[in-house]
N, C-alpha and C positions, 0 to 999 in steps of 0.2 A: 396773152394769158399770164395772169401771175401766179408764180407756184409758193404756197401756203407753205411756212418754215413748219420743219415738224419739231416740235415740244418734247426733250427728255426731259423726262422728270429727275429728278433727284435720286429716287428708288429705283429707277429702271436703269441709270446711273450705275450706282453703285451694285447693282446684281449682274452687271453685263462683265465691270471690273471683276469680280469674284468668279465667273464661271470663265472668265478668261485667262486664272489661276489654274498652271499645270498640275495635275496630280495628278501622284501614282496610286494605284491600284494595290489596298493593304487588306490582304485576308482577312478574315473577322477571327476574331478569339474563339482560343476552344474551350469548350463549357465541360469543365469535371465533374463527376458522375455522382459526388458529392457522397457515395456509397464510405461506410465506414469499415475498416476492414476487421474491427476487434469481435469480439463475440458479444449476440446481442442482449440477449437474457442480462448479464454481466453489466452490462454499460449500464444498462435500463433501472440495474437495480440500486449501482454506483448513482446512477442521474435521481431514483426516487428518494435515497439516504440524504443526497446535497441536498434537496427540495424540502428535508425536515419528514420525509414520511418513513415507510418500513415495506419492508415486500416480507408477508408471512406464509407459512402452507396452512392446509384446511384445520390440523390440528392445533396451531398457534393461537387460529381464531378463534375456536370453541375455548380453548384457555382462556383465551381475553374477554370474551366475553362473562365468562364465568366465572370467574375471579374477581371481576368488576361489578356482576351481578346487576347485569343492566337487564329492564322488563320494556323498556318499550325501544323495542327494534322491528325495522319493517326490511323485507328481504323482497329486492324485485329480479333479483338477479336466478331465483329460477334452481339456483345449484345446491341452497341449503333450506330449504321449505320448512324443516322442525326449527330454526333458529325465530325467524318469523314472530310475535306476538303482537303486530298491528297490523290492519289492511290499508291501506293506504286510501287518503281521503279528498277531496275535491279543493278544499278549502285550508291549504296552506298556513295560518293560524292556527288550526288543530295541532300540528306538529313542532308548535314550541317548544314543547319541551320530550321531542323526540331522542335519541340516546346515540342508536345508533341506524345508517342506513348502510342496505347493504346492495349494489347498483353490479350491473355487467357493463365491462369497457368495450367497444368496439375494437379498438386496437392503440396500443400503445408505442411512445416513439423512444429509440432509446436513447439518442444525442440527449435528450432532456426531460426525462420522464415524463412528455406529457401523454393524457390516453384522452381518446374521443368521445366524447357521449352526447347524445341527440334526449330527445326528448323521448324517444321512443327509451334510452335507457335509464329516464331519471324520473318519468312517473308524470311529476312535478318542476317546474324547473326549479324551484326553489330547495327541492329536497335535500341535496350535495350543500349548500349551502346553511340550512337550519337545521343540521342534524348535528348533534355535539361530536361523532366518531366516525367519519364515513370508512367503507371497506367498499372495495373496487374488484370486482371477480376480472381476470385476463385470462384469454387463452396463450397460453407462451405464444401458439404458431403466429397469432397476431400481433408479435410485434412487427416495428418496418425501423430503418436504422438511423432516417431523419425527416426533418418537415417538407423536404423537396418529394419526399415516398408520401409522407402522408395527406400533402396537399393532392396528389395525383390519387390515393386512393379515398379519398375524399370526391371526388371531381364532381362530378353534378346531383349529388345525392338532394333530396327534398326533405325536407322539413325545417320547422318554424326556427328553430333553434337549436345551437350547437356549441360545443366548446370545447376547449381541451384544457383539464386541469394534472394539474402538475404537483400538489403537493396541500398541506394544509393551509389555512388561511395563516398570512402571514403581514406584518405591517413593520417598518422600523420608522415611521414620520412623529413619534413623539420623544424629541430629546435621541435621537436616535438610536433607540434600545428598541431590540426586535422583540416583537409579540409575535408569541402563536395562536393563533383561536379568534384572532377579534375580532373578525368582520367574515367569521363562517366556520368550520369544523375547525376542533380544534387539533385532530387527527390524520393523518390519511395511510391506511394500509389496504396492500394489493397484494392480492390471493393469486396465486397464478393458478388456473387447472387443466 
């Protein structure tokens, strides 16, 4: 009987050399908690001023609005119902020339000002976008201290659409001189309550 040569291959080869490579046994990395230790309100509001926006209280708002003497404002944030003089409408287009919107954040981060909103807090998703002045209602207690907290309070929620803004619309790709305003609010102030 002739006994058939057995065939290494080239791969079976060189993984037999490699697993016949001694190693030792090296702990894996410890994962820091990535927790910030400074106070959060604080950072949040340091992280919305870099970002070009402003954190105001309830009465700063009514000044600015008032002052500015803007009439077409839509309030879906539920906190200032008399500010209000638009219902909000189906068809995106109507709100061209919108002034100002006024939206509730989910929860805001403080590493970098960003806050969360679903469609459930913007109506429209275009609204935050085509409104010349946005204002963001926050509950302080809702802040979290970075995107590793917010990605985990975030975790399986449903809906269409989500995003975390951070600041007003902002570009510097011409001649690079930054623009505020040009491709969305040209604002952004958050009202803590």
């Amino acid at each position: 009987m002739v006994q058939k040569e057995q065939v290494v291959s080239s791969r079976d080869n060189i993984l037999a050399k490699i697993k016949a490579i001694p190693m030792e046994q090296k702990p894996l990395p410890e994962i820091p908690d990535f927790e910030l230790k400074l106070e959060l309100i604080e950072l949040f509001i340091q992280s919305i001023k870099g970002n070009k926006g402003e954190v105001i209280d309830q009465k700063q708002l009514r000044e600015f609005l008032e002052i500015n003497r803007f009439t077409k404002i839509i309030d879906l944030s539920k906190n200032f119902p008399d500010l209000g003089t638009l219902e909000l409408v189906k068809d995106p287009h109507d709100l061209a020339d919108l002034e100002v919107a006024i939206i509730k954040g989910q929860f805001g981060v403080a590493e970098n000002g960003g806050i969360w909103l679903t469609d459930d807090n913007m109506g429209l998703r275009a609204l935050p976008f085509i409104t010349e002045h946005l204002v963001i209602v926050l509950e302080e207690k809702s802040l979290v201290s970075n995107m590793h907290t917010a990605y985990q309070k975030i975790g399986n929620q449903h809906s269409g659409f989500g995003l975390f803004l951070a600041g007003p619309s902002k570009t510097a790709d011409i001649e690079q001189s930054l623009v505020i305003g040009a491709h969305g609010a040209k604002s952004l102030r958050v009202v803590f309550i």
